[in-house]
N, C-alpha and C positions, 0 to 999 in steps of 0.2 A: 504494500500500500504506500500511496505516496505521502510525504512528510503534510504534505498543505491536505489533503484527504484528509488524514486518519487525525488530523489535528482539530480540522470545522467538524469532523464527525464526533470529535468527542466531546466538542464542547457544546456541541448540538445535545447530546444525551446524555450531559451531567445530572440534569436534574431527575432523571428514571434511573438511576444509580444509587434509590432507595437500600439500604441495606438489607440483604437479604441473608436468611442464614443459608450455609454451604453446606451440602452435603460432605466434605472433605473438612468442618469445623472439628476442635477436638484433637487434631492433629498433631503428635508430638515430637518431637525431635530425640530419636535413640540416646540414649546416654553413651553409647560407648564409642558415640562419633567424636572422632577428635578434632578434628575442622567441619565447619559448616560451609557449603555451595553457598555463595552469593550470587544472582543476576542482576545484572544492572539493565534497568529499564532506563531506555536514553543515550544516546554515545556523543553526546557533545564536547564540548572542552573540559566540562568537571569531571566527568570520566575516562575519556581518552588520554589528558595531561596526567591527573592527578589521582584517582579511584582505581583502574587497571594498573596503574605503577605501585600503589600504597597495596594493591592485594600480590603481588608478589611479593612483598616484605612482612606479612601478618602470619602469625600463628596459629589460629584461629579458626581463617578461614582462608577462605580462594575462590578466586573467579570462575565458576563452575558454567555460566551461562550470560546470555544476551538478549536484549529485545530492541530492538530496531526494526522501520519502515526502509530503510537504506538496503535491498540486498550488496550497493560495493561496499558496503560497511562491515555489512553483518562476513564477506569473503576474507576484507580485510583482518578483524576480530579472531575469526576463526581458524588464521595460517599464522596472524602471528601470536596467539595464546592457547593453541591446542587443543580450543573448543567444539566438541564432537557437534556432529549435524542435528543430532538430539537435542541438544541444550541450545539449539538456536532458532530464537523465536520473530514474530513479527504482531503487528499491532492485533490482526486480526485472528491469529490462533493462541493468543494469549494467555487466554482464560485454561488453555489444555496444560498450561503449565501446572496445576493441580496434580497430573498423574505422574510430574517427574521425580523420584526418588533423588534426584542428583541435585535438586533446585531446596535448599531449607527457607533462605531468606532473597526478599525481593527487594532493590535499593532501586528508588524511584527518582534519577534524576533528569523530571522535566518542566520545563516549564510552570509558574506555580499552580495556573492555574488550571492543570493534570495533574495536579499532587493527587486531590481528595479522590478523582475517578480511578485514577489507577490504583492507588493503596486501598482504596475497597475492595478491587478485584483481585488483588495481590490476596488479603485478609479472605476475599471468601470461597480463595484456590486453596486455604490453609499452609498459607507459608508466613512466616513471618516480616515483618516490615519496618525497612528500614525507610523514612522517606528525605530531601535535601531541605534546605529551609531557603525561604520562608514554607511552614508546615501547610498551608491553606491559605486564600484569598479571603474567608471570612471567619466567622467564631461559628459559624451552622456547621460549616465542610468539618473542620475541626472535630467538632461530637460527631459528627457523622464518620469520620476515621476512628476515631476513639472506640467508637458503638461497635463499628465493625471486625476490630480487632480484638475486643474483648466477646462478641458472639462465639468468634471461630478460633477463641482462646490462645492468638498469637500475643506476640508481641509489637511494640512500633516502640521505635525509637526517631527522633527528630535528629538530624545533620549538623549539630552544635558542637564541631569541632571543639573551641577553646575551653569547655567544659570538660574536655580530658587533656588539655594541654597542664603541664606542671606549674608554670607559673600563674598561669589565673587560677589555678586553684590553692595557689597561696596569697594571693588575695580575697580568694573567696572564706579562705582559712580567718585571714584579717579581720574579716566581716565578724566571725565568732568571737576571736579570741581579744578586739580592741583594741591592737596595743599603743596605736597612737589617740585611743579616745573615742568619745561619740562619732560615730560621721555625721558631717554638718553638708555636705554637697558633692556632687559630682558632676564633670563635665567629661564628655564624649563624642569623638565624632570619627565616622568610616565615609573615606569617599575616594575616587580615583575615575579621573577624567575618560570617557567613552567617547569616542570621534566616529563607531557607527551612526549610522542612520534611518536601516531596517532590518533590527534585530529583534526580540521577542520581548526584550528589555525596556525596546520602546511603544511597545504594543501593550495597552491596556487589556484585550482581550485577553492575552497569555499572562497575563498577571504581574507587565512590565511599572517600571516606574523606582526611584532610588530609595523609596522606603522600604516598598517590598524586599528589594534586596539587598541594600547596605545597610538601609537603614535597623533593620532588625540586630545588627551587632551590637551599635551603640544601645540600643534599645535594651537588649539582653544585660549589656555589661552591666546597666543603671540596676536592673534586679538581682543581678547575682551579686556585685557587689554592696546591696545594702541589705537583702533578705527583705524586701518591702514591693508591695506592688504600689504602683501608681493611683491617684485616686481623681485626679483631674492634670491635663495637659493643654496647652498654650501652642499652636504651630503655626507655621506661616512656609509657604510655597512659593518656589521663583524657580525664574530660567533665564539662564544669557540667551540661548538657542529658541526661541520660540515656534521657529520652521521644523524642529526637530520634536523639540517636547511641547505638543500639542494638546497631548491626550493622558501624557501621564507627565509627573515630578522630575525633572530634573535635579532638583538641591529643596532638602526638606531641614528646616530648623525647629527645633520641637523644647518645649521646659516643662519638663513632670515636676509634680507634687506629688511627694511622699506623706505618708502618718511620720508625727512628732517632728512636723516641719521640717523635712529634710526633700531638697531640691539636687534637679540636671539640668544641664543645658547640653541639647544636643544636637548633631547636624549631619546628615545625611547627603552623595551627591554625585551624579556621573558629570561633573562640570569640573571639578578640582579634587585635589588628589590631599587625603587627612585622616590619620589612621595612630588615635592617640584619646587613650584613659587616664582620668587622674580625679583618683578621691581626695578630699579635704576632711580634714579629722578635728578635733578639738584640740589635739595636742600635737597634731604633726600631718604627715600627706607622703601617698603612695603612690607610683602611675606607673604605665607600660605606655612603652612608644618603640615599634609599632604594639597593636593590642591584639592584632589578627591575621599578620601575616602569614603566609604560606610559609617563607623562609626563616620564621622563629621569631619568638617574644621578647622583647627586653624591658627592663625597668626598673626601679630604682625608689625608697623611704624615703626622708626625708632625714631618718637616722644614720644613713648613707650603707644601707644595704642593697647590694644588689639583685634583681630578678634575674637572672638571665641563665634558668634551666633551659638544658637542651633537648630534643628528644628528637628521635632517626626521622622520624617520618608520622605529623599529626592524622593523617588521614587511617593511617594502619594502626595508630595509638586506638584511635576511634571506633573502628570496626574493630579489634580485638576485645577490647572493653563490651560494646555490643554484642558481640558473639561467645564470649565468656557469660552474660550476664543469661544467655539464651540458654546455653547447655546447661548452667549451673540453676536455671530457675530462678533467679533473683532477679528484683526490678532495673528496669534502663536506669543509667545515667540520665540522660533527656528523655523522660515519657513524652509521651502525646498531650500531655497536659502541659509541659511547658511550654511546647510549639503555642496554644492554644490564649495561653495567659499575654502570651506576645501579641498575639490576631487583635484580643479583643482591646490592647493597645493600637494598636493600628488603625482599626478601626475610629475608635475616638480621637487619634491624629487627625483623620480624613473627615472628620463631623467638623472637629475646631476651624479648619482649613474653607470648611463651607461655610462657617458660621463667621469666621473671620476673630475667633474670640475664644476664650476660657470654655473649656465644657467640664464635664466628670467623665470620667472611665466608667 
């Protein structure tokens, strides 16, 4: 099937994509499997650069299969990762991925606004799910992942890399243990300049625009680093490019309120390049700069400590974590509710934005 086909086909029948239970729900993953099959639905840049390279470096698991509308893709995929004629799928015999033994977990990276259709179908083939972030285009699609995955009793985990990187999770540690004090604010911002024109990113149908997809970093960090959800947000929208971002965000600036008074300022943006955290404490102040890059974390107290754990490869940190948490029965690292708690941030960005003003989350 072709990419522009199998794509207006699916966003045509997202909403008949009621959850249903699976005859294949219940499905368990052998204990005495040592690695888990991952297929990646999608062969774009986040899995061709970065997902196919991070699963040959995992313990855990391995690239077991594919799904792409591309057959030079899927020829490609298949001579250079050893992937049997079995385990390679397309949009439209998908759903048969249910009967493969070889298939445990589905990793969904497409577009967002195929996150929620296809991690249904993934969940009610009885495989487990992994999907990328942003989780869903709304807080509905979201329960409606969530629902599905717990009918047919898998798992979902959301694609929140830096939640198993080591450095933010000693900021996150920060967050418990205080050592420089209350936190009194944070500021946050992920952006890096995009010079396409017709990409998927700029396409509002496909769930384009720089919140949905950067903006959820800064977004994330503001809640991991205070253990607080937001309770009203301030945003404002602009664009240098107007001929470009017509329909969706170029550059999103956003200020949460926290309980017990505690504020962000944050900014979001495919027009300028910004990729830098820093809490303010009552006694002292932490940050990472960059906070999310691919090529590692750095960052620095104000006590003059430094962050700057290394680790081989986040993406395989990532899925080992996940596919550990799979065999061993214990809950994700990033459930489906986190993805979820972000949306209905999002959400209330894009009310303010209309409103021109203060809303509540």
């Amino acid at each position: 099937m072709k990419r522009r086909h199998f794509i207006g086909q699916t966003l045509a029948g997202v909403s008949g994509l009621i959850i249903s239970q699976s005859a294949f729900a219940g499905i368990l993953i052998p204990q005495k499997k040592e690695r888990l099959g991952v297929a990646l639905v999608g062969l774009g840049y986040y899995s061709t650069d970065l997902l196919a390279p991070a699963l040959q470096l995992t313990q855990r698991c391995y690239l077991a299969g594919i799904v792409t509308g591309t057959p030079a893709k899927a020829e490609k995929w298949k001579q250079q990762f050893n992937i049997p004629d079995k385990n390679i799928y397309n949009y439209d015999n998908f759903d048969s991925i249910a009967n493969n033994p070889d298939i445990d977990v589905i990793y969904i990276v497409l577009p967002p606004a195929l996150h929620a259709a296809y991690s249904i179908r993934a969940a009610n083939a009885g495989k487990h799910v992994w999907c990328e972030k942003p989780m869903a285009m709304t807080v509905a699609e979201c329960k409606s992942m969530i629902d599905a995955c717990n009918k047919n009793k898998v798992k979902l985990s959301i694609g929140y890399r830096m939640h198993h990187e080591p450095n933010t999770q000693k900021i996150i540690q920060y967050r418990k243990e205080l050592p420089f004090g209350k936190i009194t604010s944070v500021t946050a911002a992920a952006g890096y300049f995009d010079g396409r024109t017709d990409h998927w990113k700029q396409n509002k149908k496909l769930g384009g625009g720089s919140m949905y997809d950067m903006g959820v970093y800064p977004l994330n960090a503001t809640r991991y680093t205070t253990g607080l959800e937001p309770i009203a947000v301030t945003a404002r929208q602009s664009t240098t490019r107007p001929e470009i971002y017509k329909d969706v965000d170029e550059t999103m600036a956003f200020d949460l309120e926290f309980p017990g008074g505690v504020t962000a300022k944050c900014e979001t943006s495919f027009g300028k390049g910004m990729n830098d955290l820093r809490v303010t404490c009552k006694n002292g102040w932490y940050k990472l700069s960059p906070f999310q890059a691919y090529s590692g974390i750095n960052g620095e107290t104000s006590s003059g400590i430094k962050l700057n754990a290394t680790i081989p490869n986040q993406q395989a940190r990532q899925m080992d974590d996940d596919a550990l948490a799979i065999m061993q029965q214990k809950p994700m690292l990033v459930p489906g509710e986190e993805g979820l708690k972000d949306i209905r941030v999002v959400e209330a960005i894009y009310r303010s934005v209309a409103a021109n003003g203060r809303v509540a989350v």
